[in-house]
N, C-alpha and C positions, 0 to 999 in steps of 0.2 A: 602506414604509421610505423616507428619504433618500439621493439622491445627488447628486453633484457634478457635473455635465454642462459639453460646450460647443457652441454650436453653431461649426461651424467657416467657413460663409457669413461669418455678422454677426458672428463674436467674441463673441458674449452668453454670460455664464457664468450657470450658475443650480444651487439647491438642489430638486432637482424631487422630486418623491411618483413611487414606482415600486414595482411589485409586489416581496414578495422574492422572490428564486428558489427552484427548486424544488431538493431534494439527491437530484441524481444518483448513481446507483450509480458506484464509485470515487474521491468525494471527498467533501468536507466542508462543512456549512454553516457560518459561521464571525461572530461577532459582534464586530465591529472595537471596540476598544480603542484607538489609535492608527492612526493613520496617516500616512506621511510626505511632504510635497512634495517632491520635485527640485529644486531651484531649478536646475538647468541645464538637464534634458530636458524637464519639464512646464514651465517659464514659456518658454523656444522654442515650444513646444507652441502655447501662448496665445499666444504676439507673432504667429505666424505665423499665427493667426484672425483676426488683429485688421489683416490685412496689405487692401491690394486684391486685387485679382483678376491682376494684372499681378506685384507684389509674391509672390502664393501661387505663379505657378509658375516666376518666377526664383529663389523660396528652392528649390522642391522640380521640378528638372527631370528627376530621376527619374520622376515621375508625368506631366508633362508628355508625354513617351516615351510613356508608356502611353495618355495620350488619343490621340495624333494615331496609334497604333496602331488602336483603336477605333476611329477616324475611318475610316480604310482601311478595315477590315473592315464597322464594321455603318453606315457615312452620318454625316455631320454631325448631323442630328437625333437619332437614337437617339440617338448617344455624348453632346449638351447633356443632352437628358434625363436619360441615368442622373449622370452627372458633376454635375449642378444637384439633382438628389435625393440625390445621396450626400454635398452638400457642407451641403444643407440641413436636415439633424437633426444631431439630438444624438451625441454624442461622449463616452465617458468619460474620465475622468482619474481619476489614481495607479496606482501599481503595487508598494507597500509597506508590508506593516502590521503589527499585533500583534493578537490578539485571541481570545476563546474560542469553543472549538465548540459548538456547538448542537445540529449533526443530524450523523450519518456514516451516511454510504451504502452499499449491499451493497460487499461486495468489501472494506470499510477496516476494517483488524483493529488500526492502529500506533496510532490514537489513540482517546480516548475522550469524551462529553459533556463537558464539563467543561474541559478540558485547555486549557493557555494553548500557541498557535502563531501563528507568523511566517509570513505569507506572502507569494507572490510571481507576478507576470508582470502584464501591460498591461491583460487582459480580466481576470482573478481575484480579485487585491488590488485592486481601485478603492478609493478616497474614496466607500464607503457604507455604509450600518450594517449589511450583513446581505454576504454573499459568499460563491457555492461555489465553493470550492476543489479541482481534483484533485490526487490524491494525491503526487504530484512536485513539485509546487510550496507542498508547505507543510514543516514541521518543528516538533517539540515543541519548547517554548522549555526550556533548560536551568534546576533550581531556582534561584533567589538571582537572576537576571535580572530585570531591571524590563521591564514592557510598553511605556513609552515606547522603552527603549534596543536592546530584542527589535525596533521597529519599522524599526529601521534593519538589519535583516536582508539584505532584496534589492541594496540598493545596498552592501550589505559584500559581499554575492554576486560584484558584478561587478567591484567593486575587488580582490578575493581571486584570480577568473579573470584579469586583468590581470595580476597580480603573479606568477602561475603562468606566463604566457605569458613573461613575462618572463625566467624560471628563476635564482630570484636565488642565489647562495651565499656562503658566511658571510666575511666580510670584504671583501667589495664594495664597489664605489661608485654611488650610481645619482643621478639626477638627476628631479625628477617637474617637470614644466612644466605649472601650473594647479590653483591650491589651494582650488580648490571642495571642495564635498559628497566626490568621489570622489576627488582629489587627497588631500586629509585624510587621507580612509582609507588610502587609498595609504603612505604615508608613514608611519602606524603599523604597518601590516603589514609592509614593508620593515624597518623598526627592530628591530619583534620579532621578524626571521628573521636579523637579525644583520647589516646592510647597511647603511652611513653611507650616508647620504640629503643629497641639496640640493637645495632648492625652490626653484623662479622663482615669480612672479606679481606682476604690478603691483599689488595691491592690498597694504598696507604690516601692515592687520590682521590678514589672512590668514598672512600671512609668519610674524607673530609667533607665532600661531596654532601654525602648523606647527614652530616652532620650539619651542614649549611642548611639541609632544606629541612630540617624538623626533627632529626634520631638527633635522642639524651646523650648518646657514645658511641663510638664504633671502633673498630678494632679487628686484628689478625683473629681467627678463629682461634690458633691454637694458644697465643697471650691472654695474659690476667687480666687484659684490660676488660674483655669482652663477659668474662665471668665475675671480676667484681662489678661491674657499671650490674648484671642483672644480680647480685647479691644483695646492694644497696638500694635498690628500686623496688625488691619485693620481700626484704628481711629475710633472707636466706629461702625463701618458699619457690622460689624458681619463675620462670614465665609461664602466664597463663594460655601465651601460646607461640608457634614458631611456624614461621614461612620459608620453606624451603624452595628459595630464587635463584639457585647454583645449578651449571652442570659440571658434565668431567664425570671421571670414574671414578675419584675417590668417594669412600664411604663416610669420609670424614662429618659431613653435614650432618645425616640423619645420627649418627653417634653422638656429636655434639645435641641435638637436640632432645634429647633423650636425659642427657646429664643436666641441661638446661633449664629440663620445661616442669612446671611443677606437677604435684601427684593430678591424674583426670585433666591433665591440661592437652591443648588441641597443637596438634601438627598436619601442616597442612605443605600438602605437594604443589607445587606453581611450576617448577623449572624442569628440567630434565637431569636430576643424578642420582648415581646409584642407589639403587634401595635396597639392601641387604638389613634389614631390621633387624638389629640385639636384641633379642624374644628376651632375654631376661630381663633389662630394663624396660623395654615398654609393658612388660607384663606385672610389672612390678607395681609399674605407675598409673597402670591401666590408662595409659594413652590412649587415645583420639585420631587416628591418621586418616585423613579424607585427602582426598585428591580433588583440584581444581579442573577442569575442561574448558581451556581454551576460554571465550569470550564470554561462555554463560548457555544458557538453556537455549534450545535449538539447535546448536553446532553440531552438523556431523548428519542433521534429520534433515533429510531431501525436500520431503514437505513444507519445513519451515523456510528455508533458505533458499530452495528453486522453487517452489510453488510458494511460496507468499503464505503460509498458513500460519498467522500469528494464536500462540498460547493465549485462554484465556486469561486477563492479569490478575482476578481472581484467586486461580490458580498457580498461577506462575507471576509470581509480580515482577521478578530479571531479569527477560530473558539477553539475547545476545546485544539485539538491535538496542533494545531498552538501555540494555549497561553501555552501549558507546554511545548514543544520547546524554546520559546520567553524567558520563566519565569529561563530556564535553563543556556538559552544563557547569562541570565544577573547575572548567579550565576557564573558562569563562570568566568567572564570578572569581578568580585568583584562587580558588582554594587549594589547586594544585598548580601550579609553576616548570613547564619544561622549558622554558630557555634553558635553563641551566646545565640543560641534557644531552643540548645540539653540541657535537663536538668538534664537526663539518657540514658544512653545506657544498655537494655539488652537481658543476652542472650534470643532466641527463645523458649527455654525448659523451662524457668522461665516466661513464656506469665502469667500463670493464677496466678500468686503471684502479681507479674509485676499491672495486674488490677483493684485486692484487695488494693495494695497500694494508687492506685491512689484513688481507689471510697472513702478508708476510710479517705483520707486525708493525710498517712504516707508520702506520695512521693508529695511534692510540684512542679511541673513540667510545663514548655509553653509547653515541646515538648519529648517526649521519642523517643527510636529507638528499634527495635528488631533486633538482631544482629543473625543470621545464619549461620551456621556449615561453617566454610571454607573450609573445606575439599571438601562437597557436592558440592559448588560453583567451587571451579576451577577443578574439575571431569567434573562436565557438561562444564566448556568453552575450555578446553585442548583434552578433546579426543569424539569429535565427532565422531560415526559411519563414515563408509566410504561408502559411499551408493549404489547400483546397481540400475542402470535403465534396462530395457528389451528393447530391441530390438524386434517387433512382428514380429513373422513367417509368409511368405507370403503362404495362401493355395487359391489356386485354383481350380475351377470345372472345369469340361469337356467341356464345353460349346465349338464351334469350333467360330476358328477368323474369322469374318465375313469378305468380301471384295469386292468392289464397283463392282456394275457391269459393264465389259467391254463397254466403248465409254461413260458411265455416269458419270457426274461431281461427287466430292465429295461434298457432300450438307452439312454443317455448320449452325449451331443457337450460337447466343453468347447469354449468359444469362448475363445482366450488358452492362454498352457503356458508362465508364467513360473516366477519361482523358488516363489510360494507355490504355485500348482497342484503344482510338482513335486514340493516339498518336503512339502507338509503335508497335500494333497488325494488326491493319484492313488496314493500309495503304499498308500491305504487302499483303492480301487476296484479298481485293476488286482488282477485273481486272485479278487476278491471273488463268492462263490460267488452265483448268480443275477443277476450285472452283467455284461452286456457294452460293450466304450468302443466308441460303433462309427463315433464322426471327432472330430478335432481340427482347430478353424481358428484360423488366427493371419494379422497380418500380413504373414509371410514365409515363404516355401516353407521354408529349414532347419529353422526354429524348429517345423517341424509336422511336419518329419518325422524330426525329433531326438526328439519328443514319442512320435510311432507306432514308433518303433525300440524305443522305452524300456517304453513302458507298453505298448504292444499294440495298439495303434488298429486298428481296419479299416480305414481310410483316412482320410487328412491332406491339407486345402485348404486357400485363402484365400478361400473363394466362400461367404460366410456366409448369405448368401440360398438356397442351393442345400441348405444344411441345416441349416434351417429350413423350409423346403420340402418337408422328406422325411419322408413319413408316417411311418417306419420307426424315428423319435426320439422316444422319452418325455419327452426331460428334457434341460434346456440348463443346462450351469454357466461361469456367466459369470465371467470370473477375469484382467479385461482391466485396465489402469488405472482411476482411479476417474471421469476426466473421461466418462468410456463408459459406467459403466454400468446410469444411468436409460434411455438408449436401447437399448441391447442386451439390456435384461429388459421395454421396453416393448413391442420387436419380436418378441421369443421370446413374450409372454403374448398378442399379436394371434395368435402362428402357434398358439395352442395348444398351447405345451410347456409342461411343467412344470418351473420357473426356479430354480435355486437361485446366487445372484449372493454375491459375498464385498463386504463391507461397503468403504464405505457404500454404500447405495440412492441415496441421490441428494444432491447437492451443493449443491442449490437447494430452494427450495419449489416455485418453476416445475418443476422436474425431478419434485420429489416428485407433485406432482400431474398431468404428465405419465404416471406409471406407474399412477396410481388410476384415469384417464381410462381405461386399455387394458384393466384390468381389469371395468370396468363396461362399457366397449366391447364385450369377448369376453367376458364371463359369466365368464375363468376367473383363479379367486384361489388359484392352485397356485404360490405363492410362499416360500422361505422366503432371508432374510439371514443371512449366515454369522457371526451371533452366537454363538460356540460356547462359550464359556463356561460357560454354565447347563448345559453338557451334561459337566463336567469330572464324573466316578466321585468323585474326593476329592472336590469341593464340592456335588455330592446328597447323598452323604452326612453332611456337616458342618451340610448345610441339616437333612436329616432329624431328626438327632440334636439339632440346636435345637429341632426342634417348635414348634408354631402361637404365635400371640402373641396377646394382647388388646388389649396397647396399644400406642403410636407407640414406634416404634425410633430408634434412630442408627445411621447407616453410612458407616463411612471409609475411601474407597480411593485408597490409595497410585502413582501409575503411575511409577516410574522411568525414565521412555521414553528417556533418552540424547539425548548428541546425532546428527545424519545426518553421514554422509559427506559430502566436498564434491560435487557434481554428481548426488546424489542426487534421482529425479523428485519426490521427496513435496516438497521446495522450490520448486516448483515453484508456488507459490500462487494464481498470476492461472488458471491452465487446470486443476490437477487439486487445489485447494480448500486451507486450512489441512492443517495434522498433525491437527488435533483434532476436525476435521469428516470427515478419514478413518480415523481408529481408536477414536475418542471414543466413536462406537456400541456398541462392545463392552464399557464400564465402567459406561453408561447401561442396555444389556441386563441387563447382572449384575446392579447395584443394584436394579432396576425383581423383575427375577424372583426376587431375596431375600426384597424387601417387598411379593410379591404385587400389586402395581400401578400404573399406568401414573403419571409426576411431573403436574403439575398447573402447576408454576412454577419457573422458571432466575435463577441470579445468576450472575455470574460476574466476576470481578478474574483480574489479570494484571500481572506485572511488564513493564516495558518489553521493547519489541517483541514481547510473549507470549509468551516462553521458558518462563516457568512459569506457571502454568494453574491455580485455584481454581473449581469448578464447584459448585453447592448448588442440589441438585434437591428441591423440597417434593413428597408423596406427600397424598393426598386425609385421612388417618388423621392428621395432625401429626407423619408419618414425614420425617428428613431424610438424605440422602446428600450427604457432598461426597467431589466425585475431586478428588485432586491429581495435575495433569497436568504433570511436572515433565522438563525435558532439562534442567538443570544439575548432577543426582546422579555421585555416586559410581558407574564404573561395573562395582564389587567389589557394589554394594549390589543386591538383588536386584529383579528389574524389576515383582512384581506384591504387596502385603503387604493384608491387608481385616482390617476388626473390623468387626462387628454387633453391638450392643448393644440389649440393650431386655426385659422382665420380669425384671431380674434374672440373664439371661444374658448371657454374650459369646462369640460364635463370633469364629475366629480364623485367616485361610488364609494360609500363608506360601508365596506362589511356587508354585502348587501343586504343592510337595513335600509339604508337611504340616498339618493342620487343628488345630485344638481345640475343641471347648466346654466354657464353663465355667460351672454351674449348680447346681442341688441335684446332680446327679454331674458328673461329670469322663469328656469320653471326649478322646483324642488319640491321633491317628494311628498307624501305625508310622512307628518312626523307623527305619525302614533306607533308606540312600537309594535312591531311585526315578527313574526320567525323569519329567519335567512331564509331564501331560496334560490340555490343556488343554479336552479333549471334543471334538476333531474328528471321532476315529472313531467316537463315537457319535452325534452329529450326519447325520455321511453315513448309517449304518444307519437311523436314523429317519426321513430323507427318502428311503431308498430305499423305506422301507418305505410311505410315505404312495404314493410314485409305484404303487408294487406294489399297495397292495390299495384304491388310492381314497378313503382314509380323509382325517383332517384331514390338514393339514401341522403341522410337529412345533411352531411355535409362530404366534397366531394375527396374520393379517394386521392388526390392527387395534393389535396390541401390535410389529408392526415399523415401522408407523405413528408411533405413540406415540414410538418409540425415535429415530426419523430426525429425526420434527419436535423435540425435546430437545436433538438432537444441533447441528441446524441455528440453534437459536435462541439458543444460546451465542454465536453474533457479534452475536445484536443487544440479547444482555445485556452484553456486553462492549462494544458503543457506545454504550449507553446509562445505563452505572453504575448503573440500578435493577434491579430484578426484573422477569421477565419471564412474564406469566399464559400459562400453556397453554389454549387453550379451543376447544372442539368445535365445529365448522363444521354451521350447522343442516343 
């Protein structure tokens, strides 16, 4: 691919041939559509390559600091060398674009192939045709947006944080000094919150400019125009605040804003000029001077920006990603207007002529665009790859199936004794004739000995090692978060217990094949997932009464899953997985155990941000299932509803309270009402009984397999908008 480079030694700008990048887990690959220069930050940028060596470090004596630091510590030699190497490559430029995705990386659920987004920051949005983006630094462009107008995203970012800093309220007066790129913006955002504005800036087109798009008046800083228009707007009291959108070296700005701004009124830094503060007038006025950062909250935090760690909004209701969404959403809706901005568009192959014009002056310009090969752009959003997931081969060792000894209870440890152990698990084992619990570990002493009060335990730790360790345990039920519990049934199946974990198995494929590793490691495949479903009394029977089939079915299931609590872990995304990668397994189970066999192929659609969930699972027969994974329901409406279709019949499970089928006869439930049962307590009896007499486990390792890798490939059918081949790992 192409990119815009400079070197910042010689000032040489060039369009160089560069690998693309690879799409890392947590952001996106992204094919630029647009992209926009700066004319304030990026051609500084350039003037100051193009400086001497004497020139580079009276503009930037910030870094200067930093050598003669270097200097001290590692010798004059080192510090030339690296400082002569670092000055002597290349350098990107931009940091604003529009453009469509290409690839999405583990972890990104928000967007999809296809999908037009704005992106942003100094390393991510460059000036080049290909670009991975992490996930904070980009935003779906809203419908009706144009991708040139989407491209001025970042730098609305920073004008929108500007304008927040500022805290403007409705009938104000403010004053913005410096009607570039970000002035402009300024100054619509200002208007649309309901604030008379007056513009300073020497330049007389710009003025006008600003005056088109919403400022009362504008004017040279140093003419009357600019001090009567703020005379008359606030009866001699001054502005209640001032945006400094200027650079350069004069001090002129922050003086003017001093004389401008009224007594406690706010001043706020956006741009880059001098700040030599007149202590006697701001001290006078007891001014306000806060400084803007860039796009807003997270900028600059590795966390936020490489690692995906979104602020709570809570806390932070701003932050970077939020205000170029915000900043979108109101280009959108008209509230602010950048046509007016574009002063050129050109093409991407013309980048390094395109620069020269601006540095020398030829191209008077607020705002340029570079414009990218069409072709390259709808290649990448019309024909995604069609992706294959693997399926892992279940290998096993020789190891022999252990089995209780005759007249001896089966003896049980639960690792974990939250609300579903308590509520849905133990109430079924505790008393359970031939079971004894004989520990419970948790990570907290209470929490294990709330558990042994209740149920009965022999004994309650937090020493997981120590029991697992203990010959005296058959059988380990894992029942911990879901971030846990690939490893805590891949540690239980090394110790040789027999594992029974509540779904999901694993959250990864790395996870997932972490646990097939343990099991081929120790010979032992005494596993079963708390898919309990297949084990409901109403739905055996509803199955039975269908009877076999000959040809491919249809199956549609309903999930009404609601919405979560606020502060509920399952939100939890970056550490303990999607909602649908932790309960999804259980609708995947059911349909797979209706239709006798394991899917073969996944699609999956999704309305924005995934609230509602379209899953279609292909079966090897031309059998289909789709779940609908839905938290926007009614939640009168009830949470589980199936139809099966196919010879002629239709089975029918409502909630399980009550079944039908309907065929050459007619059988349907009783209707008196009942409790749900969704098969846990025959579930546990069945793997107590596999632990008790060494038999299979109650469903086969290779079909829990089947169920997780289904379960897991539903993210990369939802980034990748095609279907998605299941295929067995030789």
């Amino acid at each position: 691919m192409k990119q815009v480079v400079q070197n910042y030694k010689s000032g040489e700008l060039a369009v160089l041939d560069v690998p693309v990048p690879g799409c890392k887990p947590g952001g996106v690959l992204v094919r630029t559509s647009y992209s926009l220069i700066s004319t304030g930050t990026e051609l500084m940028k350039v003037s100051e390559a193009g400086m001497s060596m004497v020139g580079k470090a009276r503009s930037r004596p910030d870094q200067v600091a930093k050598v003669m630091q270097s200097v001290a510590t590692n010798g004059l030699p080192a510090t030339y060398r690296k400082v002569m190497g670092k000055l002597d490559s290349y350098t990107p430029l931009g940091y604003s674009l529009c453009g469509v995705v290409e690839q999405v990386g583990a972890g990104v659920d928000d967007v999809k192939v296809g999908d037009l987004v704005a992106c942003a920051g100094n390393e991510h949005a460059l000036h080049a045709e290909v670009n991975w983006v992490p996930r904070n630094l980009y935003a779906r462009v809203p419908e009706g947006l144009a991708p040139r107008h989407a491209a001025f995203g970042t730098v609305g970012a920073i004008a929108l944080q500007g304008v927040r800093q500022g805290g403007p309220q409705l009938g104000e007066v403010a004053l913005v000094i410096g009607l570039g790129l970000i002035g402009q913006l300024v100054v619509q955002l200002l208007a649309a919150a309901g604030v008379r504005v007056v513009g300073a800036d020497p330049d007389p087109a710009r003025c006008a400019l600003a005056e088109g798009l919403g400022a009362v008046a504008c004017g040279d800083p140093g003419s009357a125009v600019v001090e009567n228009a703020v005379a008359e707007l606030t009866d001699g009291h001054g502005v209640d605040q001032v945006y400094l959108a200027a650079g350069g070296d004069s001090n002129q700005p922050v003086e003017l804003a001093a004389r401008l701004c009224r007594d406690r009124g706010r001043v706020v830094d956006i741009g880059k000029c001098r700040l030599d503060l007149p202590w006697n007038a701001y001290y006078e006025k007891e001014l306000d001077v806060r400084f803007s950062r860039s796009y807003g909250p997270g900028r600059y935090d590795p966390e936020y920006e490489l690692e995906g760690r979104d602020y709570p909004i809570g806390y932070v209701r701003w932050t970077e990603r939020r205000n170029l969404a915000c900043f979108l959403d109101l280009a959108a809706r008209g509230r602010v207007d950048v046509e007016p901005l574009v002063s050129h568009v050109a093409d991407f192959a013309d980048a390094v002529e395109t620069y020269r014009s601006l540095e020398e002056g030829e191209l008077k310009a607020v705002a340029v665009l570079f414009r990218y090969p069409r072709e390259a752009v709808e290649a990448g959003a019309v024909e995604p790859a069609a992706p294959v997931v693997a399926v892992p081969r279940v290998s096993r060792g020789s190891a022999a199936r252990p089995a209780v000894r005759a007249g001896s209870p089966v003896r049980l440890a639960f690792v974990g004794a939250g609300n579903y152990a308590t509520s849905m698990l133990l109430p079924h084992l505790a008393g359970r004739e031939g079971v004894e619990l004989s520990a419970v570990v948790t990570t907290t002493a209470l929490s294990a000995a709330n558990a042994r009060h209740k149920f009965g335990f022999a004994r309650a730790t937090t020493d997981l090692d120590a029991v697992l360790g203990d010959d005296a345990v058959d059988a380990v039920f894992v029942v911990t978060r879901h971030s846990s519990h690939a490893e805590l049934t891949r540690k239980a199946l090394l110790a040789g217990k027999s594992v029974f974990v509540e779904k999901p198995l694993a959250l990864s494929e790395d996870e997932l094949a972490g646990v097939l590793a343990a099991v081929e490691e120790s010979g032992n495949d005494r596993l079963q997932v708390g898919f309990n479903r297949r084990f409901s009394p109403l739905l055996r029977e509803a199955k039975e009464r269908f009877g076999a089939r000959t040809g491919p079915a249809s199956l549609r299931y309903l999930v009404n899953a609601g919405r979560l609590e606020h502060g509920s872990w399952y939100l939890r995304q970056t550490s303990e997985g999607s909602r649908f990668a932790g309960e999804g397994g259980h609708f995947v189970d059911t349909a797979s155990w209706l239709l006798d066999a394991d899917p073969v192929s996944v699609y999956a659609v999704a309305t924005p941000g995934n609230e509602d969930l379209q899953v279609v699972l292909g079966y090897p027969d031309g059998s289909t299932a789709t779940i609908g994974y839905v938290t926007t329901g009614a939640p009168g409406f009830p949470k589980e509803t199936l139809d099966l279709v196919g010879d002629g019949k239709v089975l029918r499970l409502d909630d399980f309270v009550r079944a039908s089928v309907h065929g050459k006869k007619r059988w349907v439930s009783s209707r008196l009402p009942k409790a749900r049962d969704k098969g846990q307590n025959a579930e546990l009896a069945a793997f107590v009984r596999a632990v008790r007499t060494g038999g299979p486990m109650p469903v086969p390792l290779e079909s829990l397999v089947a169920t997780t890798a289904a379960t897991l490939a539903v993210r990369t059918a939802l980034a990748g908008g095609v279907p998605v081949t299941l295929a067995g790992t030789p």
